[in-house]
N, C-alpha and C positions, 0 to 999 in steps of 0.2 A: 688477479688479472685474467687468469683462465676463465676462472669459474665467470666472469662476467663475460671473454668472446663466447663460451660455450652456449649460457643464457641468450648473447645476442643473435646466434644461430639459428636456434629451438625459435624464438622469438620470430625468425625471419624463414622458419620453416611453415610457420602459422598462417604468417601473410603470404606468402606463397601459396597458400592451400589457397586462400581466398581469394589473391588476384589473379590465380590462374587463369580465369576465365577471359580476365582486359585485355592478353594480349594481343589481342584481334577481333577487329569486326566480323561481324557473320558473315559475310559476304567474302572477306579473306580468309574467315576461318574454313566455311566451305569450298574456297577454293585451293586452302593448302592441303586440309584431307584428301582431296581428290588428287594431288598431286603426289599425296605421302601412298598413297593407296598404288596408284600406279610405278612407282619406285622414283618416279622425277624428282621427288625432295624427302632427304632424310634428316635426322637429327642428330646432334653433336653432344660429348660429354660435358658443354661446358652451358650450356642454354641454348644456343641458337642452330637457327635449321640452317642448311646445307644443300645448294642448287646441285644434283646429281645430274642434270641436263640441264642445258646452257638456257632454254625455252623457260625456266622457271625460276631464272636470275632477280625477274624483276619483282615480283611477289616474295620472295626469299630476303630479298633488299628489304621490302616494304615491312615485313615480318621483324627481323630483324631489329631492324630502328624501334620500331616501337617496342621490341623487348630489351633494348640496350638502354632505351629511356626508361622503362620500369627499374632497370638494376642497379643504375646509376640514382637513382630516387631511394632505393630502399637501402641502398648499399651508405648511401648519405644519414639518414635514418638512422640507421643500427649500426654506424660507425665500423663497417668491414669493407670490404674490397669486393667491387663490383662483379670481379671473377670469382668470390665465395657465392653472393647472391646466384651468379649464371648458375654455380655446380649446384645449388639447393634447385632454381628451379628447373634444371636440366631433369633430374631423377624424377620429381613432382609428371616432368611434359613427355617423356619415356613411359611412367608409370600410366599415364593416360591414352597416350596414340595407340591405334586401336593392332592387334598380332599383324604379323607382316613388312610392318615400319622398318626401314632400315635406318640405322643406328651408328653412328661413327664411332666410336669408345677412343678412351686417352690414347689409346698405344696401336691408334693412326687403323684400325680394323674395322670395316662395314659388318656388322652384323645384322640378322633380321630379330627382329624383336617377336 
């Protein structure tokens, strides 16, 4: 039973490399960089970005949804728990946003990346 969640992980570490990109249209994706860039939105341990000003609520919403919809798909898929899918592509969307980002960690702390 292990050896087969461990496979299912690795498995859904792959597709994570791969769908990183869907999360967002260019036009949100360019407008959350700009946001992340300015410190108005950071990102979370668990996948999903985080309004650090109230102005960036609604693109953080829009962000969001479409990445709850990806984890809730892949989590069905590879038969885990959509909050496992969030922590694979959390570290994947950290490893990518560019120095500077700030960064929520489990134990409730704003970091910059």
């Amino acid at each position: 039973m292990m050896t087969r969640r461990w496979f299912s992980l690795l498995s859904l570490l792959a597709v994570a490399a791969l769908a990183l990109p869907l999360l967002s249209n260019p036009v949100s994706a360019q407008s959350l960089d700009e946001l992340r860039a300015s410190g108005k939105v950071g990102e979370r341990y668990d996948g999903y970005a985080v309004a650090r000003d109230p102005s960036a609520a609604d693109i953080v919403k829009e962000v969001n949804d479409k990445r709850r919809s990806v984890y809730e798909k892949r989590a069905a898929e590879q038969g885990v728990s959509a909050e496992a899918v969030g922590a694979v592509y959390a570290k994947e969307i950290v490893d990518q946003v560019p120095a500077g980002t700030w960064v929520l960690t489990a134990d409730g702390e704003w970091r910059r990346k």
